[in-house]
TIMARZA-44162 format. One record per residue (C-alpha): residue number from 1; residue in one letter; x, y, z. Coordinates in steps of 0.1 Angstrom, whole numbers. Example, Ala and Ser with C-alpha at 12.3 -4.5 7.8 and 13.67 -1.06 7.14 Angstrom:
// TIMARZA-44162
@seq: 1, type: A, c1: 123, c2: -45, c3: 78
@seq: 2, type: S, c1: 137, c2: -11, c3: 71
***
This chain:
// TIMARZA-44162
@seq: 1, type: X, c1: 959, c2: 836, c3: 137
@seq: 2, type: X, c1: 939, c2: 803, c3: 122
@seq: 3, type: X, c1: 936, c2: 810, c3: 88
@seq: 4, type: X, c1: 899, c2: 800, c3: 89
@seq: 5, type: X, c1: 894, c2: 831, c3: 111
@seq: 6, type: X, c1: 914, c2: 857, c3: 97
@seq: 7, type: X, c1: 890, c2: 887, c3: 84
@seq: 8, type: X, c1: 903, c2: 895, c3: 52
@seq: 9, type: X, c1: 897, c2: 933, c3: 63
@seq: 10, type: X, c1: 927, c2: 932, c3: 89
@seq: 11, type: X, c1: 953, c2: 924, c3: 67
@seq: 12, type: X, c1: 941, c2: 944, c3: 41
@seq: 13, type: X, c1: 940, c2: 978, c3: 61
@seq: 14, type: X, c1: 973, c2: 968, c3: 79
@seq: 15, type: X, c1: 986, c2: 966, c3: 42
@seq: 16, type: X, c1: 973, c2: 997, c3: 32
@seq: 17, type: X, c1: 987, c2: 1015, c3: 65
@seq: 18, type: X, c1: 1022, c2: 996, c3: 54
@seq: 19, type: X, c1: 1017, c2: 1004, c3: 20
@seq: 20, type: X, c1: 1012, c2: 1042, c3: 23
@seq: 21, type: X, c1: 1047, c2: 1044, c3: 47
@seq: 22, type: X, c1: 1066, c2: 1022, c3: 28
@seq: 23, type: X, c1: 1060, c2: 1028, c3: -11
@seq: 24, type: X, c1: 1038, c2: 1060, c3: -15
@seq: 25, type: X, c1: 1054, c2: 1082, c3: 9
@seq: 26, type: X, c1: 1089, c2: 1075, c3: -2
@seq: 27, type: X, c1: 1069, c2: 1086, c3: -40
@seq: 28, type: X, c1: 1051, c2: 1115, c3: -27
@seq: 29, type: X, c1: 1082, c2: 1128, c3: -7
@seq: 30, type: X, c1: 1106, c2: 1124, c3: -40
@seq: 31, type: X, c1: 1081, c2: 1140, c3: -59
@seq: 32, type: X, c1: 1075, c2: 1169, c3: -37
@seq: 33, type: X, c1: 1113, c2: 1174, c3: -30
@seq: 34, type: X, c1: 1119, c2: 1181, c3: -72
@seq: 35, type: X, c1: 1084, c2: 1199, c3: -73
@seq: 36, type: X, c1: 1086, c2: 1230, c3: -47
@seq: 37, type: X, c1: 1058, c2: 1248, c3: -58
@seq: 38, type: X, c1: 1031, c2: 1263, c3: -39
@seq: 39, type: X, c1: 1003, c2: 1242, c3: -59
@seq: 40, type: X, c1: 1017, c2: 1205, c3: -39
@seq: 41, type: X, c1: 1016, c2: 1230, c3: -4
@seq: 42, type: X, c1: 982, c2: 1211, c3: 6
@seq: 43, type: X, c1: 997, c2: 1173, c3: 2
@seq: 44, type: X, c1: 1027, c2: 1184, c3: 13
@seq: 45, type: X, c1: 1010, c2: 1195, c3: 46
@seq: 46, type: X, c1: 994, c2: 1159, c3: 46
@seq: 47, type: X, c1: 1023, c2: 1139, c3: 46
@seq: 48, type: X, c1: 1047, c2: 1161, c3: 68
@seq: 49, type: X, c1: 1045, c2: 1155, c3: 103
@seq: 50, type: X, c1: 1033, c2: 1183, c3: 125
@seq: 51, type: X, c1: 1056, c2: 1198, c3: 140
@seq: 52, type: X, c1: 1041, c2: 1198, c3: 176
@seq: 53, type: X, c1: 1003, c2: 1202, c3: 178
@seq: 54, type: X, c1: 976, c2: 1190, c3: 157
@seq: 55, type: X, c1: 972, c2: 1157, c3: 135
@seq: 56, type: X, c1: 975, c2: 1158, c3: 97
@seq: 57, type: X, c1: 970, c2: 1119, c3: 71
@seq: 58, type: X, c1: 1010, c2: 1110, c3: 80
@seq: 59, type: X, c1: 1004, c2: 1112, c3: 117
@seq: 60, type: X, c1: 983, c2: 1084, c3: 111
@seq: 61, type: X, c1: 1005, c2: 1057, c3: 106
@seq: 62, type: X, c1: 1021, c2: 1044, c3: 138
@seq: 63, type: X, c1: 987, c2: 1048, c3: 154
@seq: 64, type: X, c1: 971, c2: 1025, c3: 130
@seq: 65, type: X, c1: 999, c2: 999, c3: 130
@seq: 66, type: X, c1: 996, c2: 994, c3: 166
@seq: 67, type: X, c1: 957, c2: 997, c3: 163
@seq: 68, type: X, c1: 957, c2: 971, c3: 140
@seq: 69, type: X, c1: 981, c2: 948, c3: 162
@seq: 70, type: X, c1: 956, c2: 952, c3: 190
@seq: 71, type: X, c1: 926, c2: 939, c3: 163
@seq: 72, type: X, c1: 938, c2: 906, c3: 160
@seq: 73, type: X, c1: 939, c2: 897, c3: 194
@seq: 74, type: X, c1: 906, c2: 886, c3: 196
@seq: 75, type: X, c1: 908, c2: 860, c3: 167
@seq: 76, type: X, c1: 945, c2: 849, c3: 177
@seq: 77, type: X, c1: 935, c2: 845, c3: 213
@seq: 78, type: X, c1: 900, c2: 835, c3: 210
@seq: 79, type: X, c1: 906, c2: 799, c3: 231
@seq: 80, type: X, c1: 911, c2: 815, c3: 257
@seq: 81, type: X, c1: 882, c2: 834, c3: 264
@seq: 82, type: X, c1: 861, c2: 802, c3: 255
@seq: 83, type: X, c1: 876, c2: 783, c3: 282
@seq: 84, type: X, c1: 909, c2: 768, c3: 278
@seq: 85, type: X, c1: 936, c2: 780, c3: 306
@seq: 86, type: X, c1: 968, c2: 797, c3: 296
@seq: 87, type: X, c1: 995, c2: 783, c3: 305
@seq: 88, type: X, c1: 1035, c2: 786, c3: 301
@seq: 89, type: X, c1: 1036, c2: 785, c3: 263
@seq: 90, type: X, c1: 1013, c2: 813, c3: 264
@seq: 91, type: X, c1: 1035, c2: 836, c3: 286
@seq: 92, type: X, c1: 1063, c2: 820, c3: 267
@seq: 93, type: X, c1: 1052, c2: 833, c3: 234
@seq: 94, type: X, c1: 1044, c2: 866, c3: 248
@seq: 95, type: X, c1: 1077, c2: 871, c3: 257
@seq: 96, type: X, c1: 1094, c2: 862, c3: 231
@seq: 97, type: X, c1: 1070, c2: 885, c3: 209
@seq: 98, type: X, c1: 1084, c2: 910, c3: 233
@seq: 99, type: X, c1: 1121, c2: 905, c3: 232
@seq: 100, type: X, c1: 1119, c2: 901, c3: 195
@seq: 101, type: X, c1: 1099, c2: 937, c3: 188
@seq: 102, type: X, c1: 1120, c2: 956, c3: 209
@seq: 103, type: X, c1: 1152, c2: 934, c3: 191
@seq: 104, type: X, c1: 1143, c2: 946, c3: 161
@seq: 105, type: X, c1: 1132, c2: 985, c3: 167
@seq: 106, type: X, c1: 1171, c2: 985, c3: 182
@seq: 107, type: X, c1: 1178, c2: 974, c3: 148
@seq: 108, type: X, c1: 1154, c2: 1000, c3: 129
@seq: 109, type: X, c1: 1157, c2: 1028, c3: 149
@seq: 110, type: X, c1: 1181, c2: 1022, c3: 181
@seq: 111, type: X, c1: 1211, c2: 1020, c3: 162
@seq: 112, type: X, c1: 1221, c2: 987, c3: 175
@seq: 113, type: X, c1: 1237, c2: 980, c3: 139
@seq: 114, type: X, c1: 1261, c2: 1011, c3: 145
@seq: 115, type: X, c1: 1279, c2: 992, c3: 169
@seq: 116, type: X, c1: 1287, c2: 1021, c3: 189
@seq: 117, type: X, c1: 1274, c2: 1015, c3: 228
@seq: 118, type: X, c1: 1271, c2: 1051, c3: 233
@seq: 119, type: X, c1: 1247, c2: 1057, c3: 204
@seq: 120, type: X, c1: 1221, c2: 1027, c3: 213
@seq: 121, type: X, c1: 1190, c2: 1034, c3: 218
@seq: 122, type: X, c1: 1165, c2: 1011, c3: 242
@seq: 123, type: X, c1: 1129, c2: 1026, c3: 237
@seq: 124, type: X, c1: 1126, c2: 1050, c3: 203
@seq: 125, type: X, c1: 1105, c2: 1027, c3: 177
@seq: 126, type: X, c1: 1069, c2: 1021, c3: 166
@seq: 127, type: X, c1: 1079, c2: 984, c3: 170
@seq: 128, type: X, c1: 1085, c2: 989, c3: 209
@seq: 129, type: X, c1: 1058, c2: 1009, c3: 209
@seq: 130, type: X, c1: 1036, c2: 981, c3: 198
@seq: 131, type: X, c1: 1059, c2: 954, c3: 221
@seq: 132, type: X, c1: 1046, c2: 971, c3: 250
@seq: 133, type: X, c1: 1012, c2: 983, c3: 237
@seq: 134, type: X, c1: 1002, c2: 941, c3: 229
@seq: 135, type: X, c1: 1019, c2: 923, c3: 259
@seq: 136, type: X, c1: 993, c2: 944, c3: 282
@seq: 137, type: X, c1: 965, c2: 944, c3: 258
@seq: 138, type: X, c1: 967, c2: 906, c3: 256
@seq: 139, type: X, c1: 973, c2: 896, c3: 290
@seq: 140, type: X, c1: 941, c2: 920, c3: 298
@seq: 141, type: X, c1: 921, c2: 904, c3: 275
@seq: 142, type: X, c1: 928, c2: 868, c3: 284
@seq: 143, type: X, c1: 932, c2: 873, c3: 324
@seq: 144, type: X, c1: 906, c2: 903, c3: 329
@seq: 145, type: X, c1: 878, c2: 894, c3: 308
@seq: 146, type: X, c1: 855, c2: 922, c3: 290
@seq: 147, type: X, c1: 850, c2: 942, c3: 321
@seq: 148, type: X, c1: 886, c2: 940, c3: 334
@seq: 149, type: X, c1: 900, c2: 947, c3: 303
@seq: 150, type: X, c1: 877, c2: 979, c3: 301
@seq: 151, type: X, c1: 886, c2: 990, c3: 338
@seq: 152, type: X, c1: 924, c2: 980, c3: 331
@seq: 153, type: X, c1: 921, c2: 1002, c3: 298
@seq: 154, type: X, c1: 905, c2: 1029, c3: 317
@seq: 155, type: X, c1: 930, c2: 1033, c3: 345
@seq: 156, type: X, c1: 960, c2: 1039, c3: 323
@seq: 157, type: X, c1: 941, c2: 1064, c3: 302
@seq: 158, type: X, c1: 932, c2: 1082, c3: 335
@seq: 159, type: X, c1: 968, c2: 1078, c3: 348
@seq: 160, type: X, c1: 986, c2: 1092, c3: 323
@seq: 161, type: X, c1: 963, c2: 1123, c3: 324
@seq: 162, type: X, c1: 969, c2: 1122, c3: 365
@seq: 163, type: X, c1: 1008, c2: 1124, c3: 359
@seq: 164, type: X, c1: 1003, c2: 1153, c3: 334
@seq: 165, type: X, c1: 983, c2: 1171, c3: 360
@seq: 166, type: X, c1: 999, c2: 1160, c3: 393
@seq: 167, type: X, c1: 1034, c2: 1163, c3: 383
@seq: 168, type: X, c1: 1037, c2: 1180, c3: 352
@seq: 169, type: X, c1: 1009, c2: 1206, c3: 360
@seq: 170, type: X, c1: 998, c2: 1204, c3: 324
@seq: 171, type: X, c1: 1030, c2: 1219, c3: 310
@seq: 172, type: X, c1: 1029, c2: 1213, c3: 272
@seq: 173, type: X, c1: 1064, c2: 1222, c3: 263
@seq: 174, type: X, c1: 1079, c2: 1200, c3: 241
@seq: 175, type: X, c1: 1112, c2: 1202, c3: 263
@seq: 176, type: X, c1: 1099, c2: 1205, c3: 296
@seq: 177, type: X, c1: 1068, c2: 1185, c3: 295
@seq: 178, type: X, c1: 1067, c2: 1156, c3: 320
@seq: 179, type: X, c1: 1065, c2: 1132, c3: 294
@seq: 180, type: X, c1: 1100, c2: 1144, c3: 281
@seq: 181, type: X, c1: 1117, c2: 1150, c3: 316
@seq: 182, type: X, c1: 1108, c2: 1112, c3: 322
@seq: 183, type: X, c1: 1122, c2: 1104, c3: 294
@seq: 184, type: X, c1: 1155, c2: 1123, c3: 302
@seq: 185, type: X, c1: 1159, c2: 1110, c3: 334
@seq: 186, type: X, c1: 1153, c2: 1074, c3: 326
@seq: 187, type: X, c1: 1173, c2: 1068, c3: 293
@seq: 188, type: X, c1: 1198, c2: 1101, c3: 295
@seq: 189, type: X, c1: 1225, c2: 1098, c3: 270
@seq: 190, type: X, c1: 1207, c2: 1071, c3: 254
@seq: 191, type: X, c1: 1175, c2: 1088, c3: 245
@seq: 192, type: X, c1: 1170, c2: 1094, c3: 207
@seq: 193, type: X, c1: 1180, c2: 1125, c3: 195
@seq: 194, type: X, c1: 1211, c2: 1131, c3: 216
@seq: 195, type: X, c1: 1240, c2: 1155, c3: 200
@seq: 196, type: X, c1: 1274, c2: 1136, c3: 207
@seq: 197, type: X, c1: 1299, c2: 1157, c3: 203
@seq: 198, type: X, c1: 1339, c2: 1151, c3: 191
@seq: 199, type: X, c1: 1354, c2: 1156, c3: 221
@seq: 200, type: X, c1: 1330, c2: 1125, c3: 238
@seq: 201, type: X, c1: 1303, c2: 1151, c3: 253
@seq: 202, type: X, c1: 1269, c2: 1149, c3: 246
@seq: 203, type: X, c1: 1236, c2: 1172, c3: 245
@seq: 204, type: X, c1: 1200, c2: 1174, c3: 241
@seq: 205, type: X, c1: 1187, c2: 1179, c3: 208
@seq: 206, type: X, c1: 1161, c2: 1204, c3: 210
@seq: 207, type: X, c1: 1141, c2: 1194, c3: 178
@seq: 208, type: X, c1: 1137, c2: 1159, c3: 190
@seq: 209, type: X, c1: 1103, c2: 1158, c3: 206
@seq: 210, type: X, c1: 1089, c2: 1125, c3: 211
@seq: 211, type: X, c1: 1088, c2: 1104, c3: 242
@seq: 212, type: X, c1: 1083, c2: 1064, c3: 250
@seq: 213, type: X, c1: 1079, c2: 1061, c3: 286
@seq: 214, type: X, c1: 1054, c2: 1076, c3: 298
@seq: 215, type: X, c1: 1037, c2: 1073, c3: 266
@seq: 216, type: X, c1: 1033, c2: 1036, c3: 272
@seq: 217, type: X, c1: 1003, c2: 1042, c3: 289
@seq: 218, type: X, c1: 982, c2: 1054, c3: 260
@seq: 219, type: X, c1: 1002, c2: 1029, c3: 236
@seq: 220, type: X, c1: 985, c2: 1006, c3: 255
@seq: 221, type: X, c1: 955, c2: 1023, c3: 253
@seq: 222, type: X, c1: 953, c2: 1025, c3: 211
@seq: 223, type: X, c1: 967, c2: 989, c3: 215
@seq: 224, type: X, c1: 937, c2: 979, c3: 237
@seq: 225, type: X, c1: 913, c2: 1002, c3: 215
@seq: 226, type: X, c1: 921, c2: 979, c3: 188
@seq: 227, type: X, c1: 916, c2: 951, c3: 207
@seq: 228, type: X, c1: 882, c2: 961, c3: 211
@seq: 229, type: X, c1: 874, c2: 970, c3: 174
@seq: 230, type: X, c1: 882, c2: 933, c3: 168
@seq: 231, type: X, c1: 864, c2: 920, c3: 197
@seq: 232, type: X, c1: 832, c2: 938, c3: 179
@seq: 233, type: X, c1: 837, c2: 925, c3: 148
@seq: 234, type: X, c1: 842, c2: 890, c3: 159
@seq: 235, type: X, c1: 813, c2: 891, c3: 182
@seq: 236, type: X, c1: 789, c2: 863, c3: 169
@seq: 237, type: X, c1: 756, c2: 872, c3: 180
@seq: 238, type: X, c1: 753, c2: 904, c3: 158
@seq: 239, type: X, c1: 754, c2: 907, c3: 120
@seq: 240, type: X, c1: 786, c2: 917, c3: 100
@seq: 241, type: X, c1: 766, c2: 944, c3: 88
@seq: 242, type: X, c1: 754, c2: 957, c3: 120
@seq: 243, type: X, c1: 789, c2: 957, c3: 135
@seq: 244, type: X, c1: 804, c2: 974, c3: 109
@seq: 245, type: X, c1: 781, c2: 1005, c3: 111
@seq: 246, type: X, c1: 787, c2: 1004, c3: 149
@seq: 247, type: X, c1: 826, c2: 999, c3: 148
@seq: 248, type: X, c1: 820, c2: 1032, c3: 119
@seq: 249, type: X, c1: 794, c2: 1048, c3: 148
@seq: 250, type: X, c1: 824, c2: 1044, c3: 172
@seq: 251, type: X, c1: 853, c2: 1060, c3: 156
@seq: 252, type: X, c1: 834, c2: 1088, c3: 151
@seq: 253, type: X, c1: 824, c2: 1091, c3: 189
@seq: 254, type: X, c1: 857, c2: 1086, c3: 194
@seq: 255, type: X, c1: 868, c2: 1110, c3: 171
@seq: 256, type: X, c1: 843, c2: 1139, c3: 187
@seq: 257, type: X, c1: 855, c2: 1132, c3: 220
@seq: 258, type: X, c1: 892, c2: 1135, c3: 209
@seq: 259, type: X, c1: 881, c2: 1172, c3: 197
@seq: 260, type: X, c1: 861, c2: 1177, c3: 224
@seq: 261, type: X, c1: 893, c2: 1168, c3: 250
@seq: 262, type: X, c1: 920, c2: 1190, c3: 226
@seq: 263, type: X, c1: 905, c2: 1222, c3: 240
@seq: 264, type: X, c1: 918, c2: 1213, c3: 272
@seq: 265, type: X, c1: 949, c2: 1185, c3: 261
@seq: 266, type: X, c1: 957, c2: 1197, c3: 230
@seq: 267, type: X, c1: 961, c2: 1170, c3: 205
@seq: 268, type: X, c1: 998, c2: 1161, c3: 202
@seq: 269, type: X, c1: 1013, c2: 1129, c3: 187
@seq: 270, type: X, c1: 1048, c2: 1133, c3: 197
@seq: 271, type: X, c1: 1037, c2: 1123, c3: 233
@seq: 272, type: X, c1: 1008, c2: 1108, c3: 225
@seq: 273, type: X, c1: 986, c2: 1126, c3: 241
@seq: 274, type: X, c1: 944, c2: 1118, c3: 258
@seq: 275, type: X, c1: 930, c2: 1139, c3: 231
@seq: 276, type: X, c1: 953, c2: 1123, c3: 200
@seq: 277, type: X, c1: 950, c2: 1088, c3: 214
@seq: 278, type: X, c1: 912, c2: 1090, c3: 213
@seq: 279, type: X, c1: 909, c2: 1112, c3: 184
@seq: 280, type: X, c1: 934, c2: 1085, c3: 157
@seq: 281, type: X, c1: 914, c2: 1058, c3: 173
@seq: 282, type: X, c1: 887, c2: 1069, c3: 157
@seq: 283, type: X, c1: 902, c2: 1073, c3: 125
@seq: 284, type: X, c1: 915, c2: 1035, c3: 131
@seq: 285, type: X, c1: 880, c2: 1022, c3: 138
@seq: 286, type: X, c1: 862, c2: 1046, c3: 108
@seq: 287, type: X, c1: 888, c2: 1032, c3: 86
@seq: 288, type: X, c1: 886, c2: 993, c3: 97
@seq: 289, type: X, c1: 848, c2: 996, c3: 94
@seq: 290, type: X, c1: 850, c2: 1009, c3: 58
@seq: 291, type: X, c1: 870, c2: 982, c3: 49
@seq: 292, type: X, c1: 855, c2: 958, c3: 73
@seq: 293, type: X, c1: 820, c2: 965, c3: 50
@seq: 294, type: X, c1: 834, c2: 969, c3: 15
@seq: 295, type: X, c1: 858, c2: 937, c3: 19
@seq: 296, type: X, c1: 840, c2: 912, c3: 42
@seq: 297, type: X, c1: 807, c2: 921, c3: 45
@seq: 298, type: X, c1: 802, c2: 934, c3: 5
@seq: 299, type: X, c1: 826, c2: 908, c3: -7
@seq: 300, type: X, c1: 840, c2: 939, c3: -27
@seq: 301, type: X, c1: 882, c2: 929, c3: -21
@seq: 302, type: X, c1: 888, c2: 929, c3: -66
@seq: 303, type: X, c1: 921, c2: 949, c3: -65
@seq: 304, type: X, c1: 923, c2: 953, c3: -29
@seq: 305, type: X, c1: 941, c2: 920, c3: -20
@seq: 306, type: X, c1: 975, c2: 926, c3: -35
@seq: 307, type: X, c1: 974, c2: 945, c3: -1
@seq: 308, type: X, c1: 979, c2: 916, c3: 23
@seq: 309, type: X, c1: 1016, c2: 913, c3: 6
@seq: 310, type: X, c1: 1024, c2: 941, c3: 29
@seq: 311, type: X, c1: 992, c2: 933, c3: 55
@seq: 312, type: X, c1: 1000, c2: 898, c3: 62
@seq: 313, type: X, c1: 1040, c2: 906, c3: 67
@seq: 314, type: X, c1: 1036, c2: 936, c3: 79
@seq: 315, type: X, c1: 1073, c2: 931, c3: 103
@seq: 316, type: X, c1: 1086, c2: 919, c3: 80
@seq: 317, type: X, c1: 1077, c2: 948, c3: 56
@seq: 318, type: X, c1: 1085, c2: 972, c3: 79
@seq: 319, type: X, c1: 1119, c2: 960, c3: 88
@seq: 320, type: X, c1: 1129, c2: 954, c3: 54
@seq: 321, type: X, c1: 1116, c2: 992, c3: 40
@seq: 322, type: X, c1: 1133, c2: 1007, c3: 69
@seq: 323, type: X, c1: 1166, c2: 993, c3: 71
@seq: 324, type: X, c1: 1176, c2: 978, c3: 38
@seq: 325, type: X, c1: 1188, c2: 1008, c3: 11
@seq: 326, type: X, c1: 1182, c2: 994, c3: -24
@seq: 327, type: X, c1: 1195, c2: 1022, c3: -42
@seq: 328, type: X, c1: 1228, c2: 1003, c3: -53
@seq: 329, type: X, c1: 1205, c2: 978, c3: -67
@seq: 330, type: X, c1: 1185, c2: 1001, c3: -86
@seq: 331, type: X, c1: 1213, c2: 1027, c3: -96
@seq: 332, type: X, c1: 1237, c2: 996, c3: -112
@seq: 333, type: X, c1: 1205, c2: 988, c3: -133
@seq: 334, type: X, c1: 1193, c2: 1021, c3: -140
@seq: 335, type: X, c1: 1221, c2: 1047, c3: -140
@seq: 336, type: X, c1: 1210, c2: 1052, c3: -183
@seq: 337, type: X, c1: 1179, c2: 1069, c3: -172
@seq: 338, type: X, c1: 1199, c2: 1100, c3: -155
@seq: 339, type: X, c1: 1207, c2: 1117, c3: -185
@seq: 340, type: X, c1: 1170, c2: 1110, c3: -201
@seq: 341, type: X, c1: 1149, c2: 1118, c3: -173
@seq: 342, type: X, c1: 1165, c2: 1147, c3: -159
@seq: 343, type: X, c1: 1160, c2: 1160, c3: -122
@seq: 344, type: X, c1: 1134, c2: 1132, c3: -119
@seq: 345, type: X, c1: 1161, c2: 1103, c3: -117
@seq: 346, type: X, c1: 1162, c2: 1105, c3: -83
@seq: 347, type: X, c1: 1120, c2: 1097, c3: -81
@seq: 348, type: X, c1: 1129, c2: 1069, c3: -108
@seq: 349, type: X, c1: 1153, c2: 1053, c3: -81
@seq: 350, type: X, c1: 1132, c2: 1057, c3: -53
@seq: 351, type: X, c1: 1104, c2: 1040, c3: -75
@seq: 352, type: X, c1: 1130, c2: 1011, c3: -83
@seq: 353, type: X, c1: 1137, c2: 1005, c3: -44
@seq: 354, type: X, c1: 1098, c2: 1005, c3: -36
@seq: 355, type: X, c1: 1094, c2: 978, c3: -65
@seq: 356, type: X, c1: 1122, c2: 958, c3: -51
@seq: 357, type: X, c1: 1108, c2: 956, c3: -18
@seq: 358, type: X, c1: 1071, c2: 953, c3: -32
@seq: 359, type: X, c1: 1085, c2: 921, c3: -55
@seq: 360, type: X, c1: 1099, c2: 907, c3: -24
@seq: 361, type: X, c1: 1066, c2: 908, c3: -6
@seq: 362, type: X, c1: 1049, c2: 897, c3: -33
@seq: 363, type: X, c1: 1071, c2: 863, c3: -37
@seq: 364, type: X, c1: 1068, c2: 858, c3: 2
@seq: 365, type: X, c1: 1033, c2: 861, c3: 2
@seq: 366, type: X, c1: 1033, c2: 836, c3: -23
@seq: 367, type: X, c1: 1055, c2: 811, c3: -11
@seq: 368, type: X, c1: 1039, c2: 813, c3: 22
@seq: 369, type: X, c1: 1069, c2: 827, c3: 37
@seq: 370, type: X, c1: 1056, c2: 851, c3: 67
@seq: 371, type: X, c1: 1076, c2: 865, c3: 95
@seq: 372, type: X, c1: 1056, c2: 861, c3: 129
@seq: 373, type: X, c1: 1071, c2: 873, c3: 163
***
């Protein structure tokens, strides 16, 4: 995205969402794990995902990454709605954006660094996720225009309810849910979640609940959702003010129809279900317009934009905080505190390994060192 565009809002929030997976929930997680009483039972609730249906501040996170992916498609990819023709670099670039998302979830979460064929998995990561989510939100916003893009967005909200009904006769078992038996079917011994046993078999694991495949169709739908959030805000014709208060008038539409769908589809992140997609969208464009307001229309960013270390190498955080263990960094340096700070040592390491990787952000984002796929 030209620099000279960017909305200082976007990589702010995008930081924030980054910030809360990568360096306060590892904190909050620590913390709760030595502190077990009943008093931390609310924030524990809030940063525990639920365990089928209903949506809680941690379920946020994935939905507002890929959001927020979707939001910069309109700044990134502006020339071509004002005339210029995409041509093979474009596709090009797309695919390689792709290949290199779904190259590195294998590495986060597909175990491709186990080296083991067997225990690979293809589709199981946000990262894929959002591969899939922006390749169709982009190509619908350059090739289908505004109305296109709004009909295209449409028809895969509308087909993945039509599969739930038609096929999987609303069955919201999170085993035997159409969503699940796709999943099965299509990427068998290779799904996440699989048992393998010593003797070479393999089974399902029961308590793994999420699917990918048909799921894409309402990735793309939060992906496009975003897209449309930054289509709004770059619009213009209207004052900064005035969007903001309609992007903030939006989420909670969306939000009311996401509630007003769970009576029928209950809300249910592990599949991403109608009601969920719609209802963290909301949340997504509540939370960009608060930020949208205070940062670029107030001018109020004092303290906020130590955010874009995480917001403006957001891959690059998330691969790093997901993969990379620091803990023999910060136990060779630290092991003196164990005897001084009791059963807390192990929250003093986990707050060593969130400053290494927040000091290694920090000196990217100021050497101008970004990771962009």
């Amino acid at each position: 995205m030209d620099q000279r565009q960017r909305l200082a809002s976007l990589d702010i929030l995008r930081g924030m969402d980054l910030f809360l997976l990568l360096v306060a929930g590892p904190l909050i997680h620590k913390f709760l794990e030595i502190n077990t009483s009943p008093i931390w039972d609310g924030v524990r609730r809030q940063v525990t995902h639920v365990s089928w249906e209903g949506f809680v501040l941690w379920d946020i996170i994935m939905p507002l990454f890929m959001f927020m992916s979707g939001a910069t498609i309109p700044f990134s990819m502006a020339k071509y709605r004002e005339g210029e023709r995409p041509g093979k670099s474009f596709y090009l670039k797309l695919l390689k954006r792709f290949a290199l998302l779904f190259f590195l979830g294998w590495i986060v979460q597909g175990n491709l660094l186990k080296l083991d064929f067997k225990l690979f998995h293809p589709f199981a990561n946000t990262l894929q996720a959002i591969a899939v989510g922006y390749v169709f939100a982009a190509l619908a916003f350059v090739k289908l225009g505004k109305r296109g893009s709004w009909i295209f967005g449409t028809a895969c909200f509308a087909a993945y309810i039509l599969v739930f009904v038609i096929f999987g006769h609303m069955n919201l078992d999170p085993q035997g849910n159409i969503a699940m038996v796709i999943d099965k079917a299509v990427l068998g011994s290779h799904r996440d979640g699989v048992i393998w046993n010593p003797d070479g078999t393999w089974s399902w694991n029961e308590g793994y609940q999420y699917t990918w495949i048909l799921s894409s169709l309402n990735f793309i739908v939060t992906v496009m959702l975003g897209c449309y959030a930054g289509a709004m805000l770059k619009d213009p014709t209207r004052q900064k003010k005035y969007k903001g208060f309609v992007l903030a008038a939006t989420g909670v539409t969306l939000i009311l129809f996401g509630i007003g769908l769970d009576a029928w589809f209950p809300c249910i992140k592990k599949i991403w279900s109608s009601s969920m997609t719609l209802y963290s969208a909301g949340w997504c464009c509540l939370a960009l317009a608060i930020v949208y307001l205070i940062v670029d229309v107030w001018g109020k960013s004092k303290g906020l934009n130590w955010f874009k270390y995480f917001g403006m190498n957001s891959i690059a955080a998330y691969c790093i905080g997901e993969v990379v263990d620091f803990s023999s960094v910060s136990k060779s340096l630290l092991h003196g505190f164990e005897h001084i700070t009791g059963a807390y040592y192990p929250l003093v390491i986990t707050f060593a390994n969130v400053m290494i990787l927040f000091l290694i952000l920090r000196v990217m984002y100021k050497k101008g060192i970004f990771l962009k796929v």
